[in-house]
MARGUVEX-885186 format. One record per residue: chain; residue number from 1; x negated, y, z negated of N, C-alpha, C, O, CB in turn. Coordinates in steps of 0.1 Angstrom, whole numbers, plus 5000, padded with zeros to 4 digits. Glycine has a CB too. Layout:
BEGIN
chaine,num,n_px,n_py,n_pz,ca_px,ca_py,ca_pz,c_px,c_py,c_pz,o_px,o_py,o_pz,cb_px,cb_py,cb_pz
A,NUM,X,Y,Z,X,Y,Z,X,Y,Z,X,Y,Z,X,Y,Z
...
***
This chain:
BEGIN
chaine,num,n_px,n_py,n_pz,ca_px,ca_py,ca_pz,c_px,c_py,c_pz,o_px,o_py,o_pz,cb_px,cb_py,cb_pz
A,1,9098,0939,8123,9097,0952,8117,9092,0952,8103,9084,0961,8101,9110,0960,8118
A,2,9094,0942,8091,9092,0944,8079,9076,0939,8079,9069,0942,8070,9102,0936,8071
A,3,9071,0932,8091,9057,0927,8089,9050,0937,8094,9041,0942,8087,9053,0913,8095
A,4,9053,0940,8104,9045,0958,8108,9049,0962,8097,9041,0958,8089,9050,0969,8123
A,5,9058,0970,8090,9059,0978,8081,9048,0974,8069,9042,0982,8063,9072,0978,8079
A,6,9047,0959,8066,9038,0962,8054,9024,0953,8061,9018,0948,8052,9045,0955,8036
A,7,9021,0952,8068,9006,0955,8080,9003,0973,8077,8991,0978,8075,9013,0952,8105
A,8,9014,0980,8077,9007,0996,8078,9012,0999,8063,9013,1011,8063,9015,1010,8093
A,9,9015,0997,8055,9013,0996,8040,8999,0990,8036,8992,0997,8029,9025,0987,8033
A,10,8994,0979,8039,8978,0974,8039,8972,0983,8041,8964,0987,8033,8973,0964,8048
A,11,8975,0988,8051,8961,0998,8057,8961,1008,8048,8953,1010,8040,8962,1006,8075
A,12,8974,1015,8049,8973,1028,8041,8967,1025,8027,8962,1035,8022,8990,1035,8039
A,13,8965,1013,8019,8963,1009,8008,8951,1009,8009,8944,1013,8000,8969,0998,8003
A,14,8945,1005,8022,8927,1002,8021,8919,1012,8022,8909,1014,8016,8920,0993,8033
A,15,8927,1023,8032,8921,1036,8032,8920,1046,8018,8911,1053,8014,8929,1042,8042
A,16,8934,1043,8012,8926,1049,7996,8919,1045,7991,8910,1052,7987,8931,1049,7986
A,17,8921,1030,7989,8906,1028,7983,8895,1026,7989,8886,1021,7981,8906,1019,7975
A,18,8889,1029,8004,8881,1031,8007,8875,1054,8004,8865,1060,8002,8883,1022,8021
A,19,8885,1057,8006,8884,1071,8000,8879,1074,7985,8870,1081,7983,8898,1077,8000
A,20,8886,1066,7974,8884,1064,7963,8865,1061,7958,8860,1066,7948,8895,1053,7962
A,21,8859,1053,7967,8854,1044,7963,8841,1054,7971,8830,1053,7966,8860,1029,7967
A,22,8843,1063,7983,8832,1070,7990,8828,1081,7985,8816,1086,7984,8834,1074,8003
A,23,8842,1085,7981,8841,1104,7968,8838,1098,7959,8834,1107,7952,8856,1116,7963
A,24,8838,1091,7954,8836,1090,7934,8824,1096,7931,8824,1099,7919,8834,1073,7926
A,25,8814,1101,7937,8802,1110,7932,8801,1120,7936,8790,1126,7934,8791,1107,7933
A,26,8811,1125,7941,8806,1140,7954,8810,1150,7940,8815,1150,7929,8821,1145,7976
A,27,8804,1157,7947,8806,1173,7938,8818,1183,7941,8816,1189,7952,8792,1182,7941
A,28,8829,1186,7935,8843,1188,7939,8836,1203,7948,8825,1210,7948,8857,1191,7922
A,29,8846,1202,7955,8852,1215,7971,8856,1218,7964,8863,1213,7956,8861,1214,7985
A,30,8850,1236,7968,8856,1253,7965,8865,1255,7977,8862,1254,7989,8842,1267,7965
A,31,8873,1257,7973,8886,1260,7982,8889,1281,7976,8896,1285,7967,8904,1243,7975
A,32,8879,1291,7989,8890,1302,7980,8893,1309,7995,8886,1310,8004,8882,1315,7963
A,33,8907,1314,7994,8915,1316,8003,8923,1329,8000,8934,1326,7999,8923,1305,8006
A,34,8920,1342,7998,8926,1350,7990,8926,1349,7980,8916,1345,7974,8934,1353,7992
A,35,8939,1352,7970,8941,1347,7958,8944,1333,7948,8948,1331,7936,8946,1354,7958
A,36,8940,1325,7962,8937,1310,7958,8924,1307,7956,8915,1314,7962,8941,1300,7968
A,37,8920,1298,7948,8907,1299,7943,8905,1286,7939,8905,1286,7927,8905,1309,7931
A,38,8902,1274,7944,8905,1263,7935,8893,1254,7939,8889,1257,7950,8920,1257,7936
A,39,8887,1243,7931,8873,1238,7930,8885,1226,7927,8896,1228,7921,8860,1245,7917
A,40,8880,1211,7934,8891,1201,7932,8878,1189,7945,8873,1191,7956,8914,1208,7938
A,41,8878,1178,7933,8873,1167,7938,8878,1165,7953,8888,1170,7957,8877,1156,7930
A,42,8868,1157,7963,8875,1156,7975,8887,1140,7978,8892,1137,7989,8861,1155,7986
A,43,8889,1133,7964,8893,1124,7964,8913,1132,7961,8923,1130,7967,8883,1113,7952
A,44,8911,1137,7954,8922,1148,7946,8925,1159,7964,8935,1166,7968,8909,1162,7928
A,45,8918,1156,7968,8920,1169,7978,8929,1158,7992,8938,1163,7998,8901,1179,7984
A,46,8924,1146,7995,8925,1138,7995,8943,1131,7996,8952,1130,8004,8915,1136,7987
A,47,8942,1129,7979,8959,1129,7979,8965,1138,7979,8976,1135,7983,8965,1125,7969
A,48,8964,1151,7977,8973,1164,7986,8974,1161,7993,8984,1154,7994,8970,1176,7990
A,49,8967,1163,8008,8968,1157,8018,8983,1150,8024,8993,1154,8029,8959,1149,8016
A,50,8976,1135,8018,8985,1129,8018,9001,1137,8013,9009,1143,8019,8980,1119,8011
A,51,9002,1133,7999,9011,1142,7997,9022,1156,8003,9033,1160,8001,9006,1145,7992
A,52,9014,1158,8010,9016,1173,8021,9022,1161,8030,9033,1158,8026,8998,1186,8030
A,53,9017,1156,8038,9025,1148,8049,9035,1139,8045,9044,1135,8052,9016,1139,8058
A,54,9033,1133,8031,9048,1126,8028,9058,1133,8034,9065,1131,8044,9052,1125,8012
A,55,9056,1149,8022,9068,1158,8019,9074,1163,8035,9086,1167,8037,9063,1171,8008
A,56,9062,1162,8048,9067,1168,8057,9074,1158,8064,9084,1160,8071,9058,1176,8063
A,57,9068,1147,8062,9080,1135,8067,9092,1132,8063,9100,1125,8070,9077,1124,8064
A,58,9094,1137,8052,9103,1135,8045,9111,1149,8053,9119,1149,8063,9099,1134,8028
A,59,9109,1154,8049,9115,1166,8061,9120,1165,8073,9131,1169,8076,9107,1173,8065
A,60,9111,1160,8079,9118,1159,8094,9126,1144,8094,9132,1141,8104,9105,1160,8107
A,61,9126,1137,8085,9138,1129,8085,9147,1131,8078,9156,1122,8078,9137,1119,8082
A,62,9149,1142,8071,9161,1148,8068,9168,1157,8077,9180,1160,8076,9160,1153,8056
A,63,9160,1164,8088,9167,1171,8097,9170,1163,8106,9180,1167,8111,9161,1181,8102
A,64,9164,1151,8111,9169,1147,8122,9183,1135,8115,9190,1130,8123,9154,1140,8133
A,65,9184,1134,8103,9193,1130,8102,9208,1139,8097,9220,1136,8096,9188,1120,8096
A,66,9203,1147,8096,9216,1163,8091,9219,1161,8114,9229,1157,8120,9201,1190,8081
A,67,9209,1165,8120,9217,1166,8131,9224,1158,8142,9231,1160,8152,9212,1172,8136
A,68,9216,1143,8133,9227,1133,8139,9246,1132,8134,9257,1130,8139,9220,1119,8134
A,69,9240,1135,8125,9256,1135,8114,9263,1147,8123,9273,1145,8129,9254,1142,8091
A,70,9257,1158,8124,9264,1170,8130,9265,1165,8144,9273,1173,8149,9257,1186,8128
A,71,9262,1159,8153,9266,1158,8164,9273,1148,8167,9282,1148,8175,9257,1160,8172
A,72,9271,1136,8158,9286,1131,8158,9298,1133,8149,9308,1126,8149,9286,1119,8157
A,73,9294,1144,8143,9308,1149,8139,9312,1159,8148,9324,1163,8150,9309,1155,8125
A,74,9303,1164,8155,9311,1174,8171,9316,1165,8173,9328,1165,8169,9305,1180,8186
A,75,9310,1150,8182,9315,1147,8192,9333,1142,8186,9343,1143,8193,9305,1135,8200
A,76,9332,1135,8169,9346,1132,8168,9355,1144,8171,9366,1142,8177,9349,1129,8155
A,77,9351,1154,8166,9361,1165,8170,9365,1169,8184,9375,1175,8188,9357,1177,8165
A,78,9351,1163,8192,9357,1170,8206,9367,1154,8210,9374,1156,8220,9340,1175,8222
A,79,9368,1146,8206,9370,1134,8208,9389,1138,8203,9398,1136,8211,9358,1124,8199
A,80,9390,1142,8190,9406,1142,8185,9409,1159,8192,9420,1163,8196,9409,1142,8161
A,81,9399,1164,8193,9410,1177,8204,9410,1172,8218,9414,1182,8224,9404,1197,8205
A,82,9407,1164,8226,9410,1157,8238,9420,1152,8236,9429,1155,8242,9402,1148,8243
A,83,9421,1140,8225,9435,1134,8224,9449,1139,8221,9461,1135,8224,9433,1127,8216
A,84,9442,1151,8213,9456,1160,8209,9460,1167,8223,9472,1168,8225,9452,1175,8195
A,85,9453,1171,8230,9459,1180,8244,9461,1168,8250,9471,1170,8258,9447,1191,8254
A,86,9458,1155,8251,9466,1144,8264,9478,1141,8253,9486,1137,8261,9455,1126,8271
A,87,9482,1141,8244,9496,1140,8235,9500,1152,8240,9508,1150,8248,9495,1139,8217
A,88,9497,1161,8238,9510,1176,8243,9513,1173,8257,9524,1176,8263,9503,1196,8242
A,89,9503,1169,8263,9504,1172,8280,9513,1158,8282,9522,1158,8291,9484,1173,8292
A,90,9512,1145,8272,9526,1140,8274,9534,1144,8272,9541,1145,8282,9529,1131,8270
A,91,9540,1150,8258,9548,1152,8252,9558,1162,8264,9570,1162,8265,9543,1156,8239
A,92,9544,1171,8272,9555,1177,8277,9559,1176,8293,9566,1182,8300,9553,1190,8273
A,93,9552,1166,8294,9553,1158,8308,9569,1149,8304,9578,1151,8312,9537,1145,8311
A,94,9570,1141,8292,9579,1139,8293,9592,1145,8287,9603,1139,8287,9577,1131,8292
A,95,9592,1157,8282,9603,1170,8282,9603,1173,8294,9614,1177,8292,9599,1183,8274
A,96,9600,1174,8307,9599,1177,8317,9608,1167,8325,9618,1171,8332,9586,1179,8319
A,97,9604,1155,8325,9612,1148,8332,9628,1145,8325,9638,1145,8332,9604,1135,8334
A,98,9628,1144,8313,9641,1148,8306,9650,1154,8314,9660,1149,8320,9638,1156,8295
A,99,9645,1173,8312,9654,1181,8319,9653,1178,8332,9663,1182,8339,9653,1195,8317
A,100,9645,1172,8339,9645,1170,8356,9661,1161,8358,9671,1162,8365,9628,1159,8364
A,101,9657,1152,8348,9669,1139,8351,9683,1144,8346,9694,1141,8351,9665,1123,8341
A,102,9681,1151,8335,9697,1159,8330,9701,1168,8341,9713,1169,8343,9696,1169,8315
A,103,9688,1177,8353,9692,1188,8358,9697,1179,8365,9709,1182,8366,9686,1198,8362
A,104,9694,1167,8372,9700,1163,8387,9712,1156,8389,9717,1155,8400,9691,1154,8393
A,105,9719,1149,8376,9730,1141,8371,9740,1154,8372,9750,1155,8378,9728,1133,8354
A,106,9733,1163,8364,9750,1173,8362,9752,1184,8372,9759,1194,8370,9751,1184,8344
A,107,9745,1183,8383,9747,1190,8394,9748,1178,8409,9748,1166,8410,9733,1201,8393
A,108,9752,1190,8422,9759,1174,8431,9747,1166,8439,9748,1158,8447,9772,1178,8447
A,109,9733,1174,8430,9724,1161,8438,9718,1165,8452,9708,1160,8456,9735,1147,8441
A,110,9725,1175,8458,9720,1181,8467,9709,1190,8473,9703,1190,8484,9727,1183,8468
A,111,9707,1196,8463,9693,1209,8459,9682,1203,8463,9679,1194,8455,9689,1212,8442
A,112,9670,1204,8476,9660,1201,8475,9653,1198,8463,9659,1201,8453,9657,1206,8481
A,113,9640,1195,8461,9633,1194,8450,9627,1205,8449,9621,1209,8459,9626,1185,8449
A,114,9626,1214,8435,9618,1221,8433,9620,1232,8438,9611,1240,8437,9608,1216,8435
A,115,9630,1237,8445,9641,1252,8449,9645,1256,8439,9651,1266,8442,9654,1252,8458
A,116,9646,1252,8423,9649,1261,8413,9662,1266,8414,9665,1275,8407,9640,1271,8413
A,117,9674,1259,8429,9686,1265,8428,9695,1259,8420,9706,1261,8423,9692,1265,8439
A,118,9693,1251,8410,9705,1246,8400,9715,1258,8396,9727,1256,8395,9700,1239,8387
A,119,9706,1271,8393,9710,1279,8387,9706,1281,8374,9702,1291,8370,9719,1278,8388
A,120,9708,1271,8369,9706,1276,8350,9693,1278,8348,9690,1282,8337,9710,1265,8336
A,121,9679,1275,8357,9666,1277,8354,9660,1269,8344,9650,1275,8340,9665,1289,8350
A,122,9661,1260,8340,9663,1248,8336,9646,1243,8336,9637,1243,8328,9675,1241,8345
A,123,9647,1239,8345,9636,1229,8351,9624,1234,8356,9624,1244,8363,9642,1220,8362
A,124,9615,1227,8351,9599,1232,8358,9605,1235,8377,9615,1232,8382,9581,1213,8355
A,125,9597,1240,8380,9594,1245,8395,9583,1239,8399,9572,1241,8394,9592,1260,8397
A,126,9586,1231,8410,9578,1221,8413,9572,1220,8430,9581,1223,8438,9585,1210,8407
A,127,9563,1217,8434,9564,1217,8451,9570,1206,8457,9570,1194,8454,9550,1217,8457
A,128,9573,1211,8465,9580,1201,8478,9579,1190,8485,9573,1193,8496,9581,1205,8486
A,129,9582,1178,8484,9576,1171,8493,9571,1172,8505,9576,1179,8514,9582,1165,8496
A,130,9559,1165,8507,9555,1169,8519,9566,1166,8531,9568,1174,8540,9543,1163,8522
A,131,9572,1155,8530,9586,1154,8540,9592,1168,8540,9599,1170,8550,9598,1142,8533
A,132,9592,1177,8532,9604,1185,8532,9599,1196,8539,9607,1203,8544,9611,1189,8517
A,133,9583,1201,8541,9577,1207,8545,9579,1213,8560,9582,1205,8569,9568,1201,8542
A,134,9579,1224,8561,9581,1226,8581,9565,1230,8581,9557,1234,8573,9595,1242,8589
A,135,9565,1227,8598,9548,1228,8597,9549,1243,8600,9558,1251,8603,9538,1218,8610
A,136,9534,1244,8597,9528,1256,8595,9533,1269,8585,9528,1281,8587,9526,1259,8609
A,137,9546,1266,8572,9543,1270,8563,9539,1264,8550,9538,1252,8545,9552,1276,8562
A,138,9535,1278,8545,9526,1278,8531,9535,1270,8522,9546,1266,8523,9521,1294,8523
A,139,9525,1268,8512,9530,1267,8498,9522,1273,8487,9519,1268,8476,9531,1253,8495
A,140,9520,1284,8490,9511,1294,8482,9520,1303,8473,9527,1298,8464,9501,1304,8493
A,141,9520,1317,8474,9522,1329,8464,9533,1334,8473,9539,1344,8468,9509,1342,8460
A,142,9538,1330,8484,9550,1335,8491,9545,1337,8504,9553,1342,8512,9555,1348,8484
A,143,9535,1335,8507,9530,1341,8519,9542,1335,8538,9548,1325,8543,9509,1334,8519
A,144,9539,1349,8541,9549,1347,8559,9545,1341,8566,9552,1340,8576,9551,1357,8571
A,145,9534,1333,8565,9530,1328,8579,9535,1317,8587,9529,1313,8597,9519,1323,8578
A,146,9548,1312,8584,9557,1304,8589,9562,1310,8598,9562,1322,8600,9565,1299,8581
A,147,9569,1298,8609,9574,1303,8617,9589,1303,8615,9596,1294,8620,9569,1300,8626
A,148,9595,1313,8609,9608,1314,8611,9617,1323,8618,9629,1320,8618,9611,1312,8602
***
């Protein structure tokens, strides 16, 4: 990379002074454009030019580096609010099993799972083993279609 880089530093160097060296006698360019008006050697017109494309280079490597910065500072953020919601969704996965294990010790153990009959309301509500299941009812919003 550093030998390509100054391989195209050479060039750019030869081309000025091949510019330099072709205008040195010309008779300066009328430039009038409305209320621009300006008479300026073509060697002078030349480094504008140039100049003009530094500055626009310079430009677009400052945007494309403002929007690298900004999209990896999204992605950190989407990155610590992922982590923060799998920490609550532990935290309360294991609050959950807590009261599951306190509900089942201080009662006789008998309550299917997830019948919510302990009484004190305690405990997430949870579905049923499929063992516990009779066929052909739901486990939806309440629906009859069982046969009982």
């Amino acid at each position: 990379m550093v030998v390509f880089g100054l391989i195209l530093l050479l060039v750019a160097l030869a081309i000025v002074i091949y510019m330099w060296l072709a205008t040195a006698g010309m008779d300066p360019i009328a430039i009038t454009y409305g209320f621009l008006n300006v008479e300026i050697t073509p060697i002078w017109l030349f480094i504008v030019g140039g100049i003009t494309l530094a500055a626009a280079t310079c430009g677009l490597w400052l945007l494309a580096v403002g929007t690298r910065s900004k999209a990896r500072r999204a992605k950190e953020v989407r990155q610590l609010r992922r982590q923060a919601t799998d920490s609550d969704r532990r935290t309360e996965r294991e609050r959950d099993a807590a009261q599951l294990g306190k509900g089942s010790t201080s009662g006789s153990g008998t309550a299917p799972r997830g019948t919510g009959s302990s009484g004190s309301g305690e405990g997430p509500i949870l579905p049923r083993p499929a063992s516990d299941r009779r066929p052909g009812s739901t486990t939806g919003s309440g629906g009859t279609t069982g046969t009982s």
